[in-house]
N, C-alpha and C positions, 0 to 999 in steps of 0.2 A: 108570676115568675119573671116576666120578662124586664116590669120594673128593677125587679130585684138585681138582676143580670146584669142592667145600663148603669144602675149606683155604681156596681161592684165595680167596673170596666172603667168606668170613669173617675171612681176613686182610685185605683192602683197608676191610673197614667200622671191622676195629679200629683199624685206623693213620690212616681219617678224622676216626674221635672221638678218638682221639687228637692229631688236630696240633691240634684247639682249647684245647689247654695243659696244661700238669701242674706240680705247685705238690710235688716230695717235700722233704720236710728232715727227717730220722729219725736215721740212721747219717751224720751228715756230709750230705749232698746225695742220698742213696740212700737207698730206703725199708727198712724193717727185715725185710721178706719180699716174695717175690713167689707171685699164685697165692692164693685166700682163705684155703686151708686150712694153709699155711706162716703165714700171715697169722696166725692165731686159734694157733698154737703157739710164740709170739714169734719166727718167722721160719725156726724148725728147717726143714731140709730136703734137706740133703744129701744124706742115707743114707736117706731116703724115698722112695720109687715109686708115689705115690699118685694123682698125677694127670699132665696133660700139659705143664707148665711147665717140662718138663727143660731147654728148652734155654738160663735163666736160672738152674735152680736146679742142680743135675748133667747134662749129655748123658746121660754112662753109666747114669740112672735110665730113659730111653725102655725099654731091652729088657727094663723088668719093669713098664709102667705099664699093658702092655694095650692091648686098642682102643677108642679114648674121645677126647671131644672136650671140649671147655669154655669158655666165653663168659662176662665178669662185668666186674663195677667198680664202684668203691669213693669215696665220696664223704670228701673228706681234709680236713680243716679245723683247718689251722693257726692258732692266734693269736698275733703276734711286734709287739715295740715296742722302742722304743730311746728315748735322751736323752741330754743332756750334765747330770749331777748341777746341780742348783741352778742351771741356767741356765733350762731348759726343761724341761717334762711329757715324762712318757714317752709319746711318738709312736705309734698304733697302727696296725700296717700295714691297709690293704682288702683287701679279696677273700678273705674267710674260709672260701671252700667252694669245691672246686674237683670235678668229676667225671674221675675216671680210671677207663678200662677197659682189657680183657685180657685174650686170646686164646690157649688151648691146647689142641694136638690130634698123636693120637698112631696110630699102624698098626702093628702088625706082619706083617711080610710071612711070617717062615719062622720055627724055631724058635731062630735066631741074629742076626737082622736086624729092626732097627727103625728105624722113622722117625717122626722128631714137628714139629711147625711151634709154636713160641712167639710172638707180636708183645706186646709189655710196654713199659711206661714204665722205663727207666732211673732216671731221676733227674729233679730240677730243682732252680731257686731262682725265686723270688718275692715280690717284697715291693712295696707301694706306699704311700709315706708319703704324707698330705697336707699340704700348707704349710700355713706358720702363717696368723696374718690379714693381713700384711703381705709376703704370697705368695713370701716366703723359703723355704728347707726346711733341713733337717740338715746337707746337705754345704754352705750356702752359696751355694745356684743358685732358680730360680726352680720356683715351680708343682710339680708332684708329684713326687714323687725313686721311683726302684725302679730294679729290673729284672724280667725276666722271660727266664729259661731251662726248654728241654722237650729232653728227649731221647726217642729212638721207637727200637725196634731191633726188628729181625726176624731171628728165631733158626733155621733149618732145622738138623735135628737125623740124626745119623747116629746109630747105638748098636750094636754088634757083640758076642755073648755070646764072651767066647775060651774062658773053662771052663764047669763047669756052678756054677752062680751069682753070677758073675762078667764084669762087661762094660768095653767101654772107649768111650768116647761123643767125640764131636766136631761142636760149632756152630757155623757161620760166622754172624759178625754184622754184618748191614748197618745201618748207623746214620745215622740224622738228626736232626739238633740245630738248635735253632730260638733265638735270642738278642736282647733288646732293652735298653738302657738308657736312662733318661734322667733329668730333674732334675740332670744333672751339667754343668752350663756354671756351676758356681762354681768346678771343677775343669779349665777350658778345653775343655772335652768336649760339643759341641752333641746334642742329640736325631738319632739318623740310624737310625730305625726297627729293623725285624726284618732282622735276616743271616741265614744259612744255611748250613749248614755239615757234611759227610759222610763217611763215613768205614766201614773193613770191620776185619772185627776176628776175635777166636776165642775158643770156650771149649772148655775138654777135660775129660774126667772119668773117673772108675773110680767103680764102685761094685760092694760085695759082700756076698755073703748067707755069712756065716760059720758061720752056724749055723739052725736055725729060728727061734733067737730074737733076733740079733744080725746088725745089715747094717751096713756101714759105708760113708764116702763121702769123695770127696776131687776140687774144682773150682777150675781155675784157668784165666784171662783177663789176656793181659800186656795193657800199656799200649796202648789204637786211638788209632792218629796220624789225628784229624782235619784236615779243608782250614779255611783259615783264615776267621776270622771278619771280610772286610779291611775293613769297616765298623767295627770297632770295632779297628784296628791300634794305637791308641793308648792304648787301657785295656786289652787285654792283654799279656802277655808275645809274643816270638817273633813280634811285625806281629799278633798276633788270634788265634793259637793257642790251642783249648780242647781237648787230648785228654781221653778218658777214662780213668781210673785205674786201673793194676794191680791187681785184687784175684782172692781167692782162700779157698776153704772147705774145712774137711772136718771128717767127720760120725759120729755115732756112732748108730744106735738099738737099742731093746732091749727086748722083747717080753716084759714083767715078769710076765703073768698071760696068759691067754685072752684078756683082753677091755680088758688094758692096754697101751699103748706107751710107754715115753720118751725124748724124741730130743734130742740135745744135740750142736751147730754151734759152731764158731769160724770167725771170719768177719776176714777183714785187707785194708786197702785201702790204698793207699799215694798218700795225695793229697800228699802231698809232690813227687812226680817228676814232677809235671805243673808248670809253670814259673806258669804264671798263676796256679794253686790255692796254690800251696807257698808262693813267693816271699814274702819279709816282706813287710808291707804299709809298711815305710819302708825297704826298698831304695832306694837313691838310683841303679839305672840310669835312664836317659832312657827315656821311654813307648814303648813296641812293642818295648825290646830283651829280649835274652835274662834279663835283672837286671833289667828293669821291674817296680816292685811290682806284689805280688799279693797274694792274702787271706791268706797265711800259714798255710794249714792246716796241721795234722804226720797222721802218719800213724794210724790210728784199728786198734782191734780192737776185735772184739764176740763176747759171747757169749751164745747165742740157747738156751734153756732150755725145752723144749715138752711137753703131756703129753696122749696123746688116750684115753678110755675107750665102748667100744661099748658104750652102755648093753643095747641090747635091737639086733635086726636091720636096726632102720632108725634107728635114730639112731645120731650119734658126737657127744662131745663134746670139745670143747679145751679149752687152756688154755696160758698163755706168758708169760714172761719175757726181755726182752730187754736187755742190757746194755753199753753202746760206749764207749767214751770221746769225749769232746767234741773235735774236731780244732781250735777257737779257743783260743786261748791270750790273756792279758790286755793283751799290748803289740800288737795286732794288732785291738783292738776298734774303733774307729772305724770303718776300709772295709767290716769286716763288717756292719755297722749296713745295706748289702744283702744282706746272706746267715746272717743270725744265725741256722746250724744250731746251735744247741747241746744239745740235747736229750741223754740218754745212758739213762734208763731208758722203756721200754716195757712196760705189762703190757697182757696181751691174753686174748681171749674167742673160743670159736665153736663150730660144731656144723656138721652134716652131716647131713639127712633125707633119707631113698630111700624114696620113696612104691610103686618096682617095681624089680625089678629090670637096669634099663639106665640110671635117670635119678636125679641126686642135685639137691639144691639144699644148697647150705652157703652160711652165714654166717660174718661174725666181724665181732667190735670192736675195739678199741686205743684206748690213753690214752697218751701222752706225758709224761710228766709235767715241771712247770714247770721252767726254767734259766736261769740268768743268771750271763755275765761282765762285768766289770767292769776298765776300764782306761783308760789315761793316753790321752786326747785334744786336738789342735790346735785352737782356739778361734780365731786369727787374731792382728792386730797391733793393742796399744794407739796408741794419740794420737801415740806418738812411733815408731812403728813398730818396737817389742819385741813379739817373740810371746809368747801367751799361752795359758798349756797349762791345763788344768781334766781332769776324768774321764767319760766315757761309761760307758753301759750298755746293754747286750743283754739282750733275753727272747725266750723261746719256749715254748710248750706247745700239743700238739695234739690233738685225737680223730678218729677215722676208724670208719666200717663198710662192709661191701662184704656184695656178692650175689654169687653163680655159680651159674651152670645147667651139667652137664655132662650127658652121654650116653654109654653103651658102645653099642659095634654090634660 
């Protein structure tokens, strides 16, 4: 009972701090790892058992992570702006530091059954421009333009060993998404605050110890059909529909020396099938239908590149590589100019100290490094009512660090 009591306690504080927002833009709208220590290896983690994250990073990793818990968060600081070339400055979005935290915890009950509890940030977008002096903005509308998207998911984890090093993992995910727009009444679209929006979902996974020195891993999550967003029926697709995107990993590591690992991820998401994500953003369906534009993402893969060395007993160090392709493409830059994920390399940093043997603290860093597309943008009508097209531009570049405290018992 008393385990049961520390999850429960500890999941409600993490999903507190977290409804107060989350800003990711990394791989598309999802951060580039989840869990410090994925974090500080460019994201690797599939084929890892390292801590209690399983139930975003593999299920099938709970029946070999042990019994350990873990609490941390990561302060994420995007810098993104936009412009219309030669018309205007490039625009710098606010809110440059956002706190994200994140909870994981793991039991094994028998020699073939595990259980672990995740609560994580999915994803987000976030951008706030401020008008010009004559309290215009980008799209056309008055006083400050953005948005503001958070998703929260809570991961219970099952994990079953079928051979002997060998599991098969399954987590339902209960999901909550949180959405605001505004600055958009130059686009007929009035301010109509924060919606809400819910939704249950799955992940499944394998993972295996092939060898002593070699595990491998493999995690997949179809598309969660969330409830609609009907405050904002007319800037999404489908009346306000925002699901979450199919995506899916699998993992390779490999135990090169005593006291070296290297683990290397592919990672695919497919924001394409999500109607609001996917849809070109000059679809000419009428607003809320199924053809309603949308940002026009395509679908993204990443490959996540990580390396850790146990220096001595109580230290670990990392190291990572992350690599995605940019889901914005050029004729779709303008509506992005709220979501200008474009980012696609990551290099990252971290370590792991164990001052005793039941408690870790690890770190890590990340740099994003800078991106910009560029494409054909709508400008309005001249004197005689001929529209008049010109170019926009998106940027992005971010750094992030995080903390985690973990515990065995």
């Amino acid at each position: 009972m008393g385990k049961r009591i520390s999850w429960t306690h500890a999941a409600v504080a993490a999903a507190v701090l977290a409804g107060g927002g989350a800003a990711h833009a990394t791989n598309g709208y999802m951060p580039h790892g989840f869990g410090i220590k994925a974090k500080g290896m460019g994201g690797a983690s599939t084929a890892l058992a390292h801590d209690g994250f399983a139930g975003v990073n593999n299920p099938a990793s709970s029946a070999f992570a042990g019994n350990r818990w873990e609490i941390g968060g990561e302060i994420f600081q995007p810098k993104r702006s936009a412009g219309f070339d030669g018309l205007t400055p490039q625009v710098q979005s606010g809110r440059e530091a956002f706190l994200i935290p994140e909870f994981g915890s793991n039991v094994v009950l028998s020699d073939k059954l595990s259980l672990g509890l995740t609560v994580y940030g999915n994803g987000g977008m976030n951008t706030s421009y401020a008008p010009f002096p004559d309290n215009s903005n980008l799209f056309g509308g008055t006083g400050k333009l953005g948005v503001d998207l958070m998703q929260l998911i809570i991961a219970p984890t099952v994990a079953y060993k079928v051979a002997d090093g060998h599991a098969l993992g399954v987590s339902p995910l209960l999901v909550y998404q949180r959405f605001k727009a505004y600055g958009l009444d130059g686009m007929g679209l009035p301010n109509q605050g924060n919606d809400h929006s819910r939704g249950l979902g799955v992940r499944v996974g394998y993972f295996g110890k092939l060898s002593d020195r070699v595990s491998v891993g493999a995690s997949y999550s179809p598309k969660i059909s969330m409830s609609k967003f009907d405050k904002y029926a007319n800037l999404f697709a489908e009346q306000g529909d925002f699901d979450i995107p199919e995506n899916y990993s699998m993992g390779v590591a490999l135990q090169v020396t005593p006291t070296v690992q290297v683990a290397l991820d592919y990672q695919g998401i497919q924001y394409s099938k999500v109607r609001s994500i996917g849809n070109p953003s000059n679809s000419m369906g009428a607003p809320g239908s199924a053809d309603a534009p949308g940002f026009g993402w395509q679908d993204i893969n990443v490959v996540k590149l990580g390396v850790q060395w146990q220096m001595s007993p109580q230290w670990t160090l990392r190291a990572g590589y992350n690599d995605g392709d940019n889901p914005i493409r050029p004729q779709d830059v303008q509506l992005n100019i709220l979501a200008p994920g474009v980012i696609e390399k990551h290099l990252t940093l971290g370590a792991t100290y164990r001052p005793n043997n039941q408690e870790e603290l690890s770190f890590a860093v990340w740099h994003g490094k800078n991106n910009a597309v560029n494409g054909p943008a709508y400008l309005g009508l001249d004197g005689e009512n001929n529209p008049v097209f010109g170019s926009a531009t998106i940027r992005m570049k971010q750094n992030g660090f995080g903390f985690q405290y973990a515990r065995k018992f």
